[in-house]
Each structure stands twice: as C-alpha cells, then as structure tokens.
N, CA, C and O atoms as CSV, one atom per row, in Angstrom:
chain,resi,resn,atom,element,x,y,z
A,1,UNK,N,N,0.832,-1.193,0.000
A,1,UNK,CA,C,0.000,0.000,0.000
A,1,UNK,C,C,0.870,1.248,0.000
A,1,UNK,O,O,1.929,1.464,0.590
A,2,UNK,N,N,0.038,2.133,-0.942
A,2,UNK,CA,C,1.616,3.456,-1.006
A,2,UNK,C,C,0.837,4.535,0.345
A,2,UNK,O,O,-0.336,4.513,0.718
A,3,UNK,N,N,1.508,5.051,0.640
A,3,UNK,CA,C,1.174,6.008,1.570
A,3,UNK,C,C,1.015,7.663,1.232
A,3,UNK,O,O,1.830,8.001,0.373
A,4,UNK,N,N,0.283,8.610,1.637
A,4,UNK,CA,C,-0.334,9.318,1.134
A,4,UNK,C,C,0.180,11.142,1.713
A,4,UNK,O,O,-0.369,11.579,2.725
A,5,UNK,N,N,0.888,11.743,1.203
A,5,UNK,CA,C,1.073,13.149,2.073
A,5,UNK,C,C,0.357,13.731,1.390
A,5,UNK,O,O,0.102,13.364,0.242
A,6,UNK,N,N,-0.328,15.188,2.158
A,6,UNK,CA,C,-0.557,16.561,1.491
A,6,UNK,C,C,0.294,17.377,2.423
A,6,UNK,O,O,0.606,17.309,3.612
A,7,UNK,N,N,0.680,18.598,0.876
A,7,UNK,CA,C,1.700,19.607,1.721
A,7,UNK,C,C,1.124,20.536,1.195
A,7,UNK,O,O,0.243,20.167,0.418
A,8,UNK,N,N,1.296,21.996,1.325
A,8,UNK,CA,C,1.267,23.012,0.783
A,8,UNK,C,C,2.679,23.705,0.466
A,8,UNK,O,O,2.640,24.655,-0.316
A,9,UNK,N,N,3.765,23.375,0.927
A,9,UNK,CA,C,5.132,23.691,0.667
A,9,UNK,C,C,5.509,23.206,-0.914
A,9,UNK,O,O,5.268,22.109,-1.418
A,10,UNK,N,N,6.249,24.501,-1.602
A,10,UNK,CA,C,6.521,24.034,-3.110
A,10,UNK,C,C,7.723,23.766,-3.298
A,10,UNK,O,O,8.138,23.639,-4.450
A,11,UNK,N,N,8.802,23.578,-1.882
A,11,UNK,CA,C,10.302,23.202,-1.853
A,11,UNK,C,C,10.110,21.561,-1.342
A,11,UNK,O,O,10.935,20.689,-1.613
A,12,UNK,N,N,9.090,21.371,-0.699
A,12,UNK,CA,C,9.039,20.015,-0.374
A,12,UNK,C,C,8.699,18.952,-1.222
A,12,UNK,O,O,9.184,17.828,-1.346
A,13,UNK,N,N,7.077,19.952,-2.204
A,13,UNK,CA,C,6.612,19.415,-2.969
A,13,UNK,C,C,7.946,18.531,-4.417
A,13,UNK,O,O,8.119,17.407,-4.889
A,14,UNK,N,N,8.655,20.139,-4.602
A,14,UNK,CA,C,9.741,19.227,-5.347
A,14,UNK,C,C,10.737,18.136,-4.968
A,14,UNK,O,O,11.267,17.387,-5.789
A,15,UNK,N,N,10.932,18.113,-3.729
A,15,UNK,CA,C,11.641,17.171,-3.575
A,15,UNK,C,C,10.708,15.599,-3.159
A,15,UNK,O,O,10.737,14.874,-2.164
A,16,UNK,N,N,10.252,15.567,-3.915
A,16,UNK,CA,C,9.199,14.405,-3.541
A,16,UNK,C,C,9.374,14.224,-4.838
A,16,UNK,O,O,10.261,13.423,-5.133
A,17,UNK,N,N,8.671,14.834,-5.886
A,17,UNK,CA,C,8.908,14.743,-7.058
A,17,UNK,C,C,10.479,14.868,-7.343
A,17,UNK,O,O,10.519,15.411,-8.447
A,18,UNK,N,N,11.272,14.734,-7.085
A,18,UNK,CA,C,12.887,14.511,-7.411
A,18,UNK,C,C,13.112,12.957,-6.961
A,18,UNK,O,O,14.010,12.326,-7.519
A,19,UNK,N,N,12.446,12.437,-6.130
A,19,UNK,CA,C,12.753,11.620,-5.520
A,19,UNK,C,C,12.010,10.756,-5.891
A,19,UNK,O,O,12.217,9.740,-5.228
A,20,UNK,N,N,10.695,10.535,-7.129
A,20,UNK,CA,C,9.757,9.971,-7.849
A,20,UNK,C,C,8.623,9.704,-7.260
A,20,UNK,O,O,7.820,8.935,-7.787
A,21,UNK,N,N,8.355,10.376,-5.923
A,21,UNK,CA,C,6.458,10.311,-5.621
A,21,UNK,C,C,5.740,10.523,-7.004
A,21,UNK,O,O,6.188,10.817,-8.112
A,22,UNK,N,N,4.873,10.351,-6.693
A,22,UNK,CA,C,3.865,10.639,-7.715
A,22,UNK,C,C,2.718,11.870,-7.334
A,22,UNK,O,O,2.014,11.757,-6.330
A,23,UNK,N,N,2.630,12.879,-8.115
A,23,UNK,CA,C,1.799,13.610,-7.981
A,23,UNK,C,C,0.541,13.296,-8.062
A,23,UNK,O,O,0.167,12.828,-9.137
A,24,UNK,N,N,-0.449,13.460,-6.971
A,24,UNK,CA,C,-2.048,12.830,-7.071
A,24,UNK,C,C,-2.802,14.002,-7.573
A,24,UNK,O,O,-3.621,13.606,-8.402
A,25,UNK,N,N,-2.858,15.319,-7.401
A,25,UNK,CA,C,-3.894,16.376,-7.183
A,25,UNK,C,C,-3.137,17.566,-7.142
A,25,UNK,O,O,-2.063,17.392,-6.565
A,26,UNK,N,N,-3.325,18.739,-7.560
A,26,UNK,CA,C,-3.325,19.758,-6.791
A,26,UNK,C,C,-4.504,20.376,-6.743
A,26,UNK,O,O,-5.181,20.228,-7.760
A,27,UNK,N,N,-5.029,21.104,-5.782
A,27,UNK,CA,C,-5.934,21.129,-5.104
A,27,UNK,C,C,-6.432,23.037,-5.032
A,27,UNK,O,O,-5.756,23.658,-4.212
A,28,UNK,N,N,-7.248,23.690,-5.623
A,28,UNK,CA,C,-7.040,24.744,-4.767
A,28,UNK,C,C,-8.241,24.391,-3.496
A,28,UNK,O,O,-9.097,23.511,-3.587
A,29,UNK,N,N,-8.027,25.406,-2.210
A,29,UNK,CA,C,-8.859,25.624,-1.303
A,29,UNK,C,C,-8.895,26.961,-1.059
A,29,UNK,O,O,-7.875,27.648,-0.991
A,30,UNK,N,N,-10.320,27.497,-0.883
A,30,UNK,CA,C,-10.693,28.931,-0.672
A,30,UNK,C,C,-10.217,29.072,0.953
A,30,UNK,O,O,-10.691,28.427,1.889
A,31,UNK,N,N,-9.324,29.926,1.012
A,31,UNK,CA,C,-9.420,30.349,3.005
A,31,UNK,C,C,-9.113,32.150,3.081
A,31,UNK,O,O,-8.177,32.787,2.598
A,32,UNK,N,N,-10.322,32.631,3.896
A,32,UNK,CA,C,-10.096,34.087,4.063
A,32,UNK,C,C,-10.560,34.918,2.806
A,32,UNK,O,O,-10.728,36.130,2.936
A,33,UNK,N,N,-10.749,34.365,1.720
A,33,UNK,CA,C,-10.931,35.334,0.798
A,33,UNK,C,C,-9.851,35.170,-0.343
A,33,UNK,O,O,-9.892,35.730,-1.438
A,34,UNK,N,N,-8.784,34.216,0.153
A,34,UNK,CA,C,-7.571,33.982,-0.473
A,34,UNK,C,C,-7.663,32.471,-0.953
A,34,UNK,O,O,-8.301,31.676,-0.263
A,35,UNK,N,N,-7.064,32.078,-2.070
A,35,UNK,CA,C,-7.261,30.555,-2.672
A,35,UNK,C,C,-5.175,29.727,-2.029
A,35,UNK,O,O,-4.079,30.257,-2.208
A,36,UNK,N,N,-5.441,28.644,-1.474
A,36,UNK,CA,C,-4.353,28.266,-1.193
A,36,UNK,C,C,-4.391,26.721,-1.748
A,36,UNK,O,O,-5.399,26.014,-1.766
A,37,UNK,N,N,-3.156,26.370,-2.170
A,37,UNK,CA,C,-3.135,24.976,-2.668
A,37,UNK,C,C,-2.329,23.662,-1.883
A,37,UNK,O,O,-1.207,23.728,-1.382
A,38,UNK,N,N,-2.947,22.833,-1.912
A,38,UNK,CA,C,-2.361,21.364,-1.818
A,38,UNK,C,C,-2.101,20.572,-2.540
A,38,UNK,O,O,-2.816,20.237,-3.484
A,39,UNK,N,N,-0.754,19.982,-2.189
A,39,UNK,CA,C,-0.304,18.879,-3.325
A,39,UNK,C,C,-0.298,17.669,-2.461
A,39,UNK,O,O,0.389,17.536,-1.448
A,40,UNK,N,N,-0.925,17.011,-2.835
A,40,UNK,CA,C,-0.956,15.520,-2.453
A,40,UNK,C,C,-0.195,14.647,-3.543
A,40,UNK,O,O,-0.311,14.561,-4.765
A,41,UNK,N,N,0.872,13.856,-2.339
A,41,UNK,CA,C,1.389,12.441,-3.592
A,41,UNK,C,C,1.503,11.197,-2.988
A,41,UNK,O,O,1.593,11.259,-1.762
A,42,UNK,N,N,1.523,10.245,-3.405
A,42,UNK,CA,C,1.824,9.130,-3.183
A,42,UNK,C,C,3.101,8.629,-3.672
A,42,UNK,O,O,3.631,8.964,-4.731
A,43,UNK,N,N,3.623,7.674,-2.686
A,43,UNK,CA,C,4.916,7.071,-3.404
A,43,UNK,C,C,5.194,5.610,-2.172
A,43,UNK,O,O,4.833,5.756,-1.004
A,44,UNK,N,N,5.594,4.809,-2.455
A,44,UNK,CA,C,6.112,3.227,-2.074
A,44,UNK,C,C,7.259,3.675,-0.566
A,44,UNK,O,O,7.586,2.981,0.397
A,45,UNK,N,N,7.582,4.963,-0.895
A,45,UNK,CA,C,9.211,5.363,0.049
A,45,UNK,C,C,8.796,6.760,0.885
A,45,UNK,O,O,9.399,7.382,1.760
A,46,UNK,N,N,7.543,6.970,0.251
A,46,UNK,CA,C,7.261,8.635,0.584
A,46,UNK,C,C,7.569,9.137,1.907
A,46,UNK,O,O,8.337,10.079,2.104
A,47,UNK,N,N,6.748,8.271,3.124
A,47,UNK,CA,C,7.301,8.670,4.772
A,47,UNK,C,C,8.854,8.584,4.921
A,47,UNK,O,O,9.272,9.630,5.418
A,48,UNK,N,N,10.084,7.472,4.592
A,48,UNK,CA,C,10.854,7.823,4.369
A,48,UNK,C,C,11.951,9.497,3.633
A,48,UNK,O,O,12.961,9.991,4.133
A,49,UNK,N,N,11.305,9.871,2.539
A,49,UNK,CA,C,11.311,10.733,1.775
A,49,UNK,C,C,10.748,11.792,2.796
A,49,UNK,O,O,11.363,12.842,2.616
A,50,UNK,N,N,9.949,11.900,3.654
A,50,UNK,CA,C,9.512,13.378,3.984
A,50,UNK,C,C,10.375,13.213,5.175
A,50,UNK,O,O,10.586,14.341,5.620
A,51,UNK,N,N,11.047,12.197,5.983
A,51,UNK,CA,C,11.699,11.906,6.989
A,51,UNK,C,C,12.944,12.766,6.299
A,51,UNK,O,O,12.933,13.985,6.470
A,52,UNK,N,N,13.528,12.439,5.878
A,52,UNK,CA,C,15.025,12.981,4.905
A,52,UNK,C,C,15.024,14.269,4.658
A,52,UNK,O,O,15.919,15.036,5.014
A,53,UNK,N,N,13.558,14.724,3.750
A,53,UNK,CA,C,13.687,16.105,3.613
A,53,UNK,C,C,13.518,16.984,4.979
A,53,UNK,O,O,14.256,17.969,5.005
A,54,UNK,N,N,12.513,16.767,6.341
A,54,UNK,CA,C,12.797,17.272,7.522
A,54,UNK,C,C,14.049,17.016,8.115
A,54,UNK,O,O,14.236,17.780,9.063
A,55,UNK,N,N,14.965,16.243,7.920
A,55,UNK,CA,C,15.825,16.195,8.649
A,55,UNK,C,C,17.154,16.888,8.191
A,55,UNK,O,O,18.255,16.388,8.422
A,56,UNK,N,N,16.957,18.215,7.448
A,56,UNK,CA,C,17.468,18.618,6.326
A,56,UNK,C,C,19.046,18.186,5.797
A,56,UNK,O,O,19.928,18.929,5.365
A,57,UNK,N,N,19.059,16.833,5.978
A,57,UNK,CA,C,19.735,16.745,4.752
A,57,UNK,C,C,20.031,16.088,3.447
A,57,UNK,O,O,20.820,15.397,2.802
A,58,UNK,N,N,18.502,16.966,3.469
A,58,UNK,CA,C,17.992,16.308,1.974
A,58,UNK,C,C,19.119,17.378,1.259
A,58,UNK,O,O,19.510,18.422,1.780
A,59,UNK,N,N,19.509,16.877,0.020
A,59,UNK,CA,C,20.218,17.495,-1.390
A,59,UNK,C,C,19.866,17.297,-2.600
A,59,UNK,O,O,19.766,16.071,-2.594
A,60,UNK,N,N,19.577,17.661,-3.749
A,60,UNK,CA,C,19.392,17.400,-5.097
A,60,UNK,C,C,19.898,18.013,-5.730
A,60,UNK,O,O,20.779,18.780,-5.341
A,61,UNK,N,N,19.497,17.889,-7.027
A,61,UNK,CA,C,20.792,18.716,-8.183
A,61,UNK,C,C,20.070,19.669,-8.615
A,61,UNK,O,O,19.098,19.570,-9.365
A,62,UNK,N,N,20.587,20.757,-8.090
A,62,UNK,CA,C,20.250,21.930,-8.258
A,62,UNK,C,C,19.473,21.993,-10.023
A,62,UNK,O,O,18.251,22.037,-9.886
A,63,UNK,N,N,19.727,22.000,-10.966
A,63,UNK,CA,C,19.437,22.606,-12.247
A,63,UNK,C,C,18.252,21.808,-12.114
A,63,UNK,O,O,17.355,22.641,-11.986
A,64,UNK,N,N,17.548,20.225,-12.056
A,64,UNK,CA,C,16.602,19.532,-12.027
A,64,UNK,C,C,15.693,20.496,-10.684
A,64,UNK,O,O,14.550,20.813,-11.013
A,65,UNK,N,N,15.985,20.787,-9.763
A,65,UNK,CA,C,15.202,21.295,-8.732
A,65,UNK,C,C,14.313,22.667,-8.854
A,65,UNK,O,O,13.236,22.968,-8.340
A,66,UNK,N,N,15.549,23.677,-10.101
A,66,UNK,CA,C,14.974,24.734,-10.481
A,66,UNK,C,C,13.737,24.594,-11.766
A,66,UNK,O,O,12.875,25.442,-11.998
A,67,UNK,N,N,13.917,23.380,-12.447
A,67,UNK,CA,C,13.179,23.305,-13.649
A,67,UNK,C,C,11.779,22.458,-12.728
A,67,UNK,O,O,10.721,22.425,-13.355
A,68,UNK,N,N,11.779,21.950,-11.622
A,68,UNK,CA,C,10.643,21.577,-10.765
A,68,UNK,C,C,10.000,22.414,-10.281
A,68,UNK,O,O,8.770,22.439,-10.285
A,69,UNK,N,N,10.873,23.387,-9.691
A,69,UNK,CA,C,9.730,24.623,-9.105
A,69,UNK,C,C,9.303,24.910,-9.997
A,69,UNK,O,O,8.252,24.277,-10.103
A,70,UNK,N,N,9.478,25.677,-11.011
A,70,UNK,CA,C,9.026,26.174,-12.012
A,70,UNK,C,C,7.774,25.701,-12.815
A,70,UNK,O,O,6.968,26.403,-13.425
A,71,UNK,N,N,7.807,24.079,-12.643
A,71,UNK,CA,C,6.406,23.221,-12.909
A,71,UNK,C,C,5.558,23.580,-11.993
A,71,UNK,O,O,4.559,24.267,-12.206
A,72,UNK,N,N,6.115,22.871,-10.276
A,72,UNK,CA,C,5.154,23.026,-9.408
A,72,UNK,C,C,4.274,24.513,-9.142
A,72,UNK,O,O,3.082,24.603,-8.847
A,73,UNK,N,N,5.299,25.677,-9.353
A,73,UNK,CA,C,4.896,26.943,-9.556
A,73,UNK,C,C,3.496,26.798,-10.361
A,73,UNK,O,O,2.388,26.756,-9.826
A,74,UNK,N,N,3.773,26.728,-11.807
A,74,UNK,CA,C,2.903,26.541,-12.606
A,74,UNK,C,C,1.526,25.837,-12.484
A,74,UNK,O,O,0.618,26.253,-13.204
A,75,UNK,N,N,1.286,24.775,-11.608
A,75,UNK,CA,C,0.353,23.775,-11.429
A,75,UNK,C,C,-0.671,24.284,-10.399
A,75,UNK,O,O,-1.880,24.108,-10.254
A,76,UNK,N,N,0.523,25.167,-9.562
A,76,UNK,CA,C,-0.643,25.663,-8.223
A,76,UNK,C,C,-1.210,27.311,-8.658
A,76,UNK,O,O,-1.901,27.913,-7.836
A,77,UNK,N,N,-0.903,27.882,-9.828
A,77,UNK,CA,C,-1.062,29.035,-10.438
A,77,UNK,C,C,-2.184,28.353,-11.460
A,77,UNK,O,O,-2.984,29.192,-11.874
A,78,UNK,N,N,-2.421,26.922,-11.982
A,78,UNK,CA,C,-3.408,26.350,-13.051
A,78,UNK,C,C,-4.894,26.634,-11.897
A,78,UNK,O,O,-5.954,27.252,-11.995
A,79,UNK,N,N,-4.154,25.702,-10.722
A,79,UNK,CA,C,-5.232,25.381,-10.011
A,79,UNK,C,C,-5.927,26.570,-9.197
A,79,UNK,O,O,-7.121,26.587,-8.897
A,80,UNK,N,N,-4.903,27.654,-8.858
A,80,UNK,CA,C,-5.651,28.909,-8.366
A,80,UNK,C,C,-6.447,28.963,-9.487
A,80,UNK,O,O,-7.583,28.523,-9.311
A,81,UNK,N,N,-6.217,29.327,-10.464
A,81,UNK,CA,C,-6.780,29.531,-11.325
A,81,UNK,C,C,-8.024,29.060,-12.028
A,81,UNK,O,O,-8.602,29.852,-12.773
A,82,UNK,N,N,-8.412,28.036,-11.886
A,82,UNK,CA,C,-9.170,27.345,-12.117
A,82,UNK,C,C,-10.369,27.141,-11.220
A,82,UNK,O,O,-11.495,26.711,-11.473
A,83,UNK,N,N,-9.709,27.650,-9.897
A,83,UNK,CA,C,-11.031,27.513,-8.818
A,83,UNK,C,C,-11.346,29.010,-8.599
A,83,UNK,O,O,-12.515,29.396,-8.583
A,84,UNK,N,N,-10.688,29.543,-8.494
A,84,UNK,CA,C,-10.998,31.407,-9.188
A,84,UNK,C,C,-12.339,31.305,-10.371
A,84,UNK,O,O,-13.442,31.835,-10.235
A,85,UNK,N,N,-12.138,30.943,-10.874
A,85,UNK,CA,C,-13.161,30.604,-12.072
A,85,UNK,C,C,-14.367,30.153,-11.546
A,85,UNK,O,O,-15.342,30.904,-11.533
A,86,UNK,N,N,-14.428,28.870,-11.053
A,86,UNK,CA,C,-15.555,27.978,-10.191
A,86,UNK,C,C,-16.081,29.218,-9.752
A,86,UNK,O,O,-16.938,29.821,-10.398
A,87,UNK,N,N,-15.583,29.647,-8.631
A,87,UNK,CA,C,-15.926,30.373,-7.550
A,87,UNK,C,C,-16.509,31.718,-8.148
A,87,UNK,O,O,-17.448,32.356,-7.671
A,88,UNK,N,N,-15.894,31.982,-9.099
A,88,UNK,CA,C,-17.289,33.287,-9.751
A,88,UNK,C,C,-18.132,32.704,-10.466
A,88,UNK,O,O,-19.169,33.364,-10.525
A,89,UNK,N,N,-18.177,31.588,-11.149
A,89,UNK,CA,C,-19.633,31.231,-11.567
A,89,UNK,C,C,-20.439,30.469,-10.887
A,89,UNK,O,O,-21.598,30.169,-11.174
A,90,UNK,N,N,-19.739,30.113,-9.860
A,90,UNK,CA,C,-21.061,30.067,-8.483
A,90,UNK,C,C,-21.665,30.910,-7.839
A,90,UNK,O,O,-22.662,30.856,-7.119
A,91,UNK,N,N,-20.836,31.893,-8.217
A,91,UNK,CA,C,-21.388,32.977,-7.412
A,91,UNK,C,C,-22.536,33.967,-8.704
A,91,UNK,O,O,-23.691,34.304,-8.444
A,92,UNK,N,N,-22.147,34.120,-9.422
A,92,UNK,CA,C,-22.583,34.383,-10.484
A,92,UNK,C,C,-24.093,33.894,-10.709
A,92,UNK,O,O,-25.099,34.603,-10.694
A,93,UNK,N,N,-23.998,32.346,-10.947
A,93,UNK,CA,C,-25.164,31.339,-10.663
A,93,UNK,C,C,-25.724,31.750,-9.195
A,93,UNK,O,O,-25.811,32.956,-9.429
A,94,UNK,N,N,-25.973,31.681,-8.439
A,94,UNK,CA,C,-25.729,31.910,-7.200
A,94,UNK,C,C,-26.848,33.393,-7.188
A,94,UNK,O,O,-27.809,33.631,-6.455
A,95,UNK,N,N,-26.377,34.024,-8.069
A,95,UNK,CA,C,-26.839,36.118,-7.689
A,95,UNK,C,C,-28.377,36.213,-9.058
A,95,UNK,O,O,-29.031,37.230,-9.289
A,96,UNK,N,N,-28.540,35.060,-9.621
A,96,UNK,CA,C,-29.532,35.025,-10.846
A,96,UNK,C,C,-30.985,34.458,-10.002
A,96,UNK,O,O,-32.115,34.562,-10.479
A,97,UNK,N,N,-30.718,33.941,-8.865
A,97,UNK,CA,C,-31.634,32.717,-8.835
A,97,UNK,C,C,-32.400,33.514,-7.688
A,97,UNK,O,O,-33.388,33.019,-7.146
C-alpha cells in the first residue's frame, strides 16, 4: 500500500517529485478570501522521503530542482486559477436565482 502526504510547501513538494512520488492532485482551497493549494502524492518510500527532507539533509541537483519549481509553480497558479473561475460562476449562478 503506497502512503499518502498533502503539503502546501513548493520546496518540499519538489523534492518528492525529485525523488519519484507521484503527484495525485493539486488542489485549490478557498481560506479568508484567499485561494491556497495542496499537493498531495503518493509514493512506495514517501514517509521515508519526507523523513530525509525534515531532517534537512535532503540534497538534489540543483538545475533539475529549479526546472521543478518552475512546474510546481505553474500547477498551483493552473489550479488557483481554475477555482478562481468555479468560484465566480457560483457565485454568479448563485446572484440570478
């Protein structure tokens, strides 16, 4: 059975993905007025893997780590994005009825 994290950290998130979790979701959630995201992954080693990266001395290769943020960046900017959207045409729907 693989085991299951959610983080909201996008330095952790990559090193999970460096380390071959698998990305399940990203997630937005509305809090305050503000949209915040979760990445959930699974992986066979993952509690190991988040053990390593808290115990900081996790390392990776830098040039692979920068071209990860830059995804993960991207994914939680899709998903703001995308629930930004939801969230005015519910509201939208929502102001007709």
């Amino acid at each position: 059975m693989q085991n299951q994290i959610v983080t909201a950290d996008v330095y952790e998130s990559c090193f999970y993905i460096l380390r071959g979790c698998t990305l399940v979701v990203v997630e937005g959630i509305p809090v305050n007025g503000k949209i915040n995201c979760q990445l959930k992954f699974t992986g066979d080693n993952i509690i190991k893997i988040q053990a390593e990266y808290f115990s900081g001395k996790a390392s990776v290769n830098l040039f692979e780590f920068r071209r990860t943020y830059s995804q993960v960046c991207s994914w939680i900017q899709q998903a703001k994005k995308q629930l930004k959207h939801q969230l005015q045409q519910a509201q939208a729907q929502g102001g007709e009825e």
